[in-house]
Every structure is written in C-alpha cells, then in structure tokens.
C-alpha positions in Angstrom: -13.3 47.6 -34.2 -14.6 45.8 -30.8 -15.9 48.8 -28.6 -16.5 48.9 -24.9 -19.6 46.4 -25.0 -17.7 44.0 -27.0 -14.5 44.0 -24.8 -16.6 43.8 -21.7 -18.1 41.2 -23.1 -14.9 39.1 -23.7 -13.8 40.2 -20.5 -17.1 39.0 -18.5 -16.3 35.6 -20.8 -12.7 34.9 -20.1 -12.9 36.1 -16.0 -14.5 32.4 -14.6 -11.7 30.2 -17.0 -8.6 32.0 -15.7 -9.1 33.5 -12.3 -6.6 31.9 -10.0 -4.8 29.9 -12.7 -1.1 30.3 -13.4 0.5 31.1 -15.9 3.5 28.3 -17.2 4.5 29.2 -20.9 4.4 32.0 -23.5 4.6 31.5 -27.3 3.9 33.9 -29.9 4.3 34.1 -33.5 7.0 36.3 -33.9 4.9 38.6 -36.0 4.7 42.4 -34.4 1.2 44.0 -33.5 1.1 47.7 -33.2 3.9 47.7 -30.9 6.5 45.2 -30.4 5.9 41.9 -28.8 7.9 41.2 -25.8 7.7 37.7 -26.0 11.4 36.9 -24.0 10.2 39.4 -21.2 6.6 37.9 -20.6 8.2 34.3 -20.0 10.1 36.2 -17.5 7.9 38.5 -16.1 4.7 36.5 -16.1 5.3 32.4 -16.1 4.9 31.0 -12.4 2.4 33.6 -11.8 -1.3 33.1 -10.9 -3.6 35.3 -12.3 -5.7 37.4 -9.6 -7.6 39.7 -11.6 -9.1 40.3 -15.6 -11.0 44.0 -16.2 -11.3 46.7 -18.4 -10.6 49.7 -18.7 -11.9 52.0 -22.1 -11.2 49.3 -24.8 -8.7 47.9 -23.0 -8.4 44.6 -21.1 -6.0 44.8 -18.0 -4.5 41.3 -16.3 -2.9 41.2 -13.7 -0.8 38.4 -11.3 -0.5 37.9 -7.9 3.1 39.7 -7.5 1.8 42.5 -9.6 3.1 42.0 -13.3 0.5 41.9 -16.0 -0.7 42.5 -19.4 -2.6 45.8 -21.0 -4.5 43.9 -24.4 -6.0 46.3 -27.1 -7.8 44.3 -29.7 -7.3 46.5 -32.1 -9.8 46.2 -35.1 -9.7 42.5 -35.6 -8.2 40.9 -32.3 -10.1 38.6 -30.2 -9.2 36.6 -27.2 -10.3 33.4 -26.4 -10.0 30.2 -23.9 -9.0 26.8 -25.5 -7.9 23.2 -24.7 -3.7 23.0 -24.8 -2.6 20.8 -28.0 -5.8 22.0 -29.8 -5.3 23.3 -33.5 -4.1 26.8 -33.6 -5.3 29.5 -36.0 -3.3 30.7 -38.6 -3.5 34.3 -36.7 -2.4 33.2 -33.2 -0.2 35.3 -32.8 0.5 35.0 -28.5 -0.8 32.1 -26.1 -0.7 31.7 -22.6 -0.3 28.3 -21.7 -2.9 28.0 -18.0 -1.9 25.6 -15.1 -5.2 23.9 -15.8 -3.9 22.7 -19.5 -6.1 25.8 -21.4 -4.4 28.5 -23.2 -5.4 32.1 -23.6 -4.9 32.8 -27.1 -5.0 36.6 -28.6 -6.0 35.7 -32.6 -5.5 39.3 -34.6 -6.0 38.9 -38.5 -4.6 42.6 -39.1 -2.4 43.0 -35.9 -3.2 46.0 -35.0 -4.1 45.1 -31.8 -0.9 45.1 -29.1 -0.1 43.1 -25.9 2.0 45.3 -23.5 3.5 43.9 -20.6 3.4 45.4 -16.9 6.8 44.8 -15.3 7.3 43.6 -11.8 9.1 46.1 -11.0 6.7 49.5 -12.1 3.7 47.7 -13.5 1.3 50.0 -11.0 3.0 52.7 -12.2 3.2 52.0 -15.8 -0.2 51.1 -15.6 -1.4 54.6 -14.1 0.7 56.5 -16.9 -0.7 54.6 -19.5 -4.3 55.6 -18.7 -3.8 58.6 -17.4 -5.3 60.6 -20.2 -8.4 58.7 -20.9 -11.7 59.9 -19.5 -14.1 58.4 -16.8 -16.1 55.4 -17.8 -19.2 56.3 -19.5 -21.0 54.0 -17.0 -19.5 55.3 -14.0 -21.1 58.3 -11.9 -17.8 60.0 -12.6 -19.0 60.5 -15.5 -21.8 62.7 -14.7 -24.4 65.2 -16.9 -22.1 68.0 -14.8 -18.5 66.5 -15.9 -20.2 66.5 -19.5 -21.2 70.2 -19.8 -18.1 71.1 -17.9 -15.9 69.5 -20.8 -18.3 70.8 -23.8 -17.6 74.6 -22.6 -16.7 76.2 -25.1 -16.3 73.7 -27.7 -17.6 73.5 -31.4 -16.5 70.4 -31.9 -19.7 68.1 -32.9 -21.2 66.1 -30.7 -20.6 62.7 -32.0 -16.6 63.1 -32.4 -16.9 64.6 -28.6 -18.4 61.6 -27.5 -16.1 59.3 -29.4 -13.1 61.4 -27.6 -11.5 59.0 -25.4 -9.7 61.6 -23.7 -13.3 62.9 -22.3 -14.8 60.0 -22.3 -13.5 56.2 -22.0 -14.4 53.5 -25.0 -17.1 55.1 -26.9 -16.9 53.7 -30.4 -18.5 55.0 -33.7 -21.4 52.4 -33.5 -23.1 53.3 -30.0 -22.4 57.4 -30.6 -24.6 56.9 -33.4 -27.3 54.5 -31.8 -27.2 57.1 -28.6 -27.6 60.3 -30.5 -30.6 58.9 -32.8 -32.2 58.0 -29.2 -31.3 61.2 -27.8 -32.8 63.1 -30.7 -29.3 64.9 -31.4 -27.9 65.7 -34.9 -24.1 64.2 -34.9 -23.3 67.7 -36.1 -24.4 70.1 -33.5 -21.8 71.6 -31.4 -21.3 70.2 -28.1 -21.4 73.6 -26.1 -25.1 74.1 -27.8 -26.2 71.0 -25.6 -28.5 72.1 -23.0 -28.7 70.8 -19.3 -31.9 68.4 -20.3 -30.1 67.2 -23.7 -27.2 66.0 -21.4 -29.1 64.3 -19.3 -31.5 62.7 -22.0 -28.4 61.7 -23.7 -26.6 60.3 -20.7 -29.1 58.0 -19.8 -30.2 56.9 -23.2 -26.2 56.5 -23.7 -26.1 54.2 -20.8 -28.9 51.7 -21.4 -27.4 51.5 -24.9 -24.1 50.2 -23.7 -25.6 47.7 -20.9 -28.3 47.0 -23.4 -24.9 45.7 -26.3 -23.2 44.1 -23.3 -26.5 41.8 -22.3 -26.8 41.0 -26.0 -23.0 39.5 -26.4 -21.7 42.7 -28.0 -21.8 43.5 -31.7 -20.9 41.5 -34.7 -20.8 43.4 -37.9 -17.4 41.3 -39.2 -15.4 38.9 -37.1 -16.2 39.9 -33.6 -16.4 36.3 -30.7 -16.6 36.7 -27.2 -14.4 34.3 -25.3 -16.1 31.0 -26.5 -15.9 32.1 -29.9 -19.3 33.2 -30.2 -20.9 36.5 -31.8 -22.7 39.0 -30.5 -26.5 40.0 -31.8 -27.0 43.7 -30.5 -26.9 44.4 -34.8 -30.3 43.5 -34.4 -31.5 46.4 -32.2 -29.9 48.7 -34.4 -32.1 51.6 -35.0 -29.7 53.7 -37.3 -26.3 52.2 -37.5 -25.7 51.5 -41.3 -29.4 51.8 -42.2 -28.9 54.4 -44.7 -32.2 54.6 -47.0 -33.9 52.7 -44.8 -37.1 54.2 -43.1 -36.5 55.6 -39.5 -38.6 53.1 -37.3 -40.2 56.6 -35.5 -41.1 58.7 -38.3 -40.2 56.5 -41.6 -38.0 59.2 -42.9 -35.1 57.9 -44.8 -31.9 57.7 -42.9 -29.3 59.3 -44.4 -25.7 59.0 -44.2 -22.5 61.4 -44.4 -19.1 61.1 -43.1 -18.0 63.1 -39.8 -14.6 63.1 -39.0 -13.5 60.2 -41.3 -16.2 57.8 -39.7 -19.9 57.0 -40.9 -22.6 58.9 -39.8 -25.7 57.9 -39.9 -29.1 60.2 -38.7 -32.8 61.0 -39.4 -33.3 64.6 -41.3 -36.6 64.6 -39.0 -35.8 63.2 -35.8 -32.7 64.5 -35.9 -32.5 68.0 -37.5 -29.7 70.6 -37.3 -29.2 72.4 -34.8 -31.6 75.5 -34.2 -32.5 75.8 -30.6 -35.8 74.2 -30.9 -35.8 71.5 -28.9 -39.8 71.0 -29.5 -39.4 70.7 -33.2 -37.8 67.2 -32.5 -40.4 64.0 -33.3 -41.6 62.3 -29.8 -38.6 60.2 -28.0 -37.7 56.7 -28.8 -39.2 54.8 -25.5 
C-alpha cells in the first residue's frame, strides 16, 4: 500500500502538469472502488473548473478548483495516478480520467479497487472536507507533531509502539514499512509499550522518523510491487532498507539475524540485539545507526 512518501511523491509529480488547467470531461469505468463512484455528479460538480491546488493530507491526495469543489483520492493498495496525452491507449484498470484543457488526462489506474475518489461538492466541500479529516492526527512532519504531543498521546497506553505509530488517528500516514525502518534506527523493539518510551526515546525516534520519510520522498518513494509516481516511474528507497523484509539476513550494525513476527496482522521485522525487549536499559542497546 503507497504510504505518505509515496503519495507525496505522486503529489510533488502530478502538481507542475495540472495547476491552473481545467477540467472538461469525466469518464470512468463503471466499476465501484471502495465506495461508490460518482461519476454523473463529478461532470457536474467539477467540468469547467480550473484546478488551483493538488496536496496531501495522511495518504490522501486532496484537489481542489477554483469555485471550491474537488476531489479526496485514496490509492488504496494498488491505485496510482498519473498524467497522459488524451487519445493515448488506456489501461485495462482505468478506471476514472479527467480529461485537462491542455489535451492530458489524469488517469486514477487501481488493479484491486480499493482505492476511492470522493467528490467535494460546491456547495459543502470545505466542510465535507474538514469532517472527513477530522479524526486523523497531525502530520508526522509537521511541528504539530512534536516529542510533547507524542508522550502526551502514549499516556497510559500499552499498546506497542509500532501499531501506535501506524495509528492514523495519532499520527497522519505512517505505514507498516517506515514504522519498521524508524524503530530499527531508533533502537526500539516494535513490541514495547508506548507509555514505557522515555522523553530521549521520543525524541531519538522523532527525528530519526523524520529523516526516514524525507529521506523515501527524495528517493521517489518505495516500490516493493506496482508502485509509479506520476510519470509512471518507481521509486528506489527499497534499497536503503535496513530491516524491512530482511528476515535472516545479518543486521548491517551488529550482524545478528533479523527476525521476523507478525504484530497486529502486519510484518514485523527487528534485530534481537539492537532491538531487545523492553527492560528499562536503555545502555544495553548496540551504538545508533548514524
């Protein structure tokens, strides 16, 4: 599933090809995603519209027009968006297209639908838009999400620390992939209980959490299946993988063999030395990753 790096990524992609177009016709296959398609209601909502603005927001892409309609895109696990000529082959999985003033299309390509394209309406779209998000958490790359926010949230709680991390409600877009790269930097087993975090470990994991992210966003995202950026392109931050589905492989700081066990229905991958359970003993951690 495309995570915050690869969604910024497409978003960073798509931003120079439609900003200021507008928008003429909507297609779409007629096959549902994970929620219905509105198809009849985007040709009314959206067509004659110019496109002001492309961000994100979690995993989600946000568009919006210049009378204040728009689209909220989830790629789901195998959706990708992408910018092409108009008359150009379609995929067999094209499932909508947005036909541009400047004869491209956007097309949103989703092998198992379970991505979904909700529309903003002219009428409420600010406020359908605040609802929507309204439960998610602050941007893991924003100082709203601070080391204080953190062990505010973690009060209390024995829930482990990589399924608190991959908690959208706490935090925004934090996928399976960079909780496990961040923890093995951090030094953190995934199992220890997010209240046992001390002030130092929040930090540590904070900032080595951060330059993870910018780090998967410079190198084009991740591909581990089918993931493209806009131009159809895949990401190579799969090979600064340090623990991510290198189980019996030797840890590159202590060539201990990684191990792997499952932690809340997702892989989990970690070092037994670099990464022991939780004791209290910070100092019997090997020497941080640099």
């Amino acid at each position: 599933m495309p995570e915050l790096p690869e969604v910024e990524v497409v978003c960073r992609g798509l931003q120079p090809h439609i900003f200021d177009r507008t928008i003429l016709t909507i297609r779409c296959s007629g096959k549902q995603l994970r929620t219905p398609v509105l198809c009849r209601e985007m040709n009314d909502e959206l067509c004659g519209q110019k496109i002001v603005s492309l961000t994100r927001r979690a995993k989600y892409l946000i568009l919006k027009t210049d009378k204040g309609s728009g689209l909220i895109i989830h790629l789901g696990m195998t959706g990708n968006l992408g910018i092409f000529p108009a008359g150009s082959p379609e995929k067999t999985h094209d499932h909508v297209c947005w036909l541009l003033d400047n004869n491209t299309e956007i097309r949103y390509n989703d092998t198992r639908r379970f991505g979904s394209v909700r529309l903003l309406s002219l009428k409420n779209g600010r406020a359908e838009e605040k609802d929507f998000f309204s439960a998610i958490g602050p941007e893991p790359l924003s100082r709203n999400c601070s080391a204080a926010y953190l062990i505010q949230r973690a009060t209390g709680r024995s829930q482990p620390i990589k399924s608190f991390l991959m908690d959208s409600h706490i935090v925004a877009g934090i996928g399976n992939i960079y909780a496990n790269e961040a923890l093995y930097r951090a030094q953190i087993h995934p199992q220890q209980p997010a209240s046992s975090l001390s002030a130092k470990e929040w930090k540590r994991l904070l900032i080595v959490l951060r330059k993870t992210l910018r780090q998967a966003i410079d190198c084009g995202g991740s591909t581990i299946s089918d993931f493209v950026n806009a131009s159809g392109e895949g990401g190579y931050f799969q090979m600064n993988f340090l623990i991510y589905g290198k189980t019996g492989e030797p840890c590159s700081r202590c060539h201990t063999p990684i191990k792997k066990m499952q932690l809340g229905g997702r892989a989990s991958f970690f070092c037994p030395c670099c990464q022991p359970k939780f004791t209290g003993d910070e100092d019997a951690k090997c020497p941080p990753t640099r």
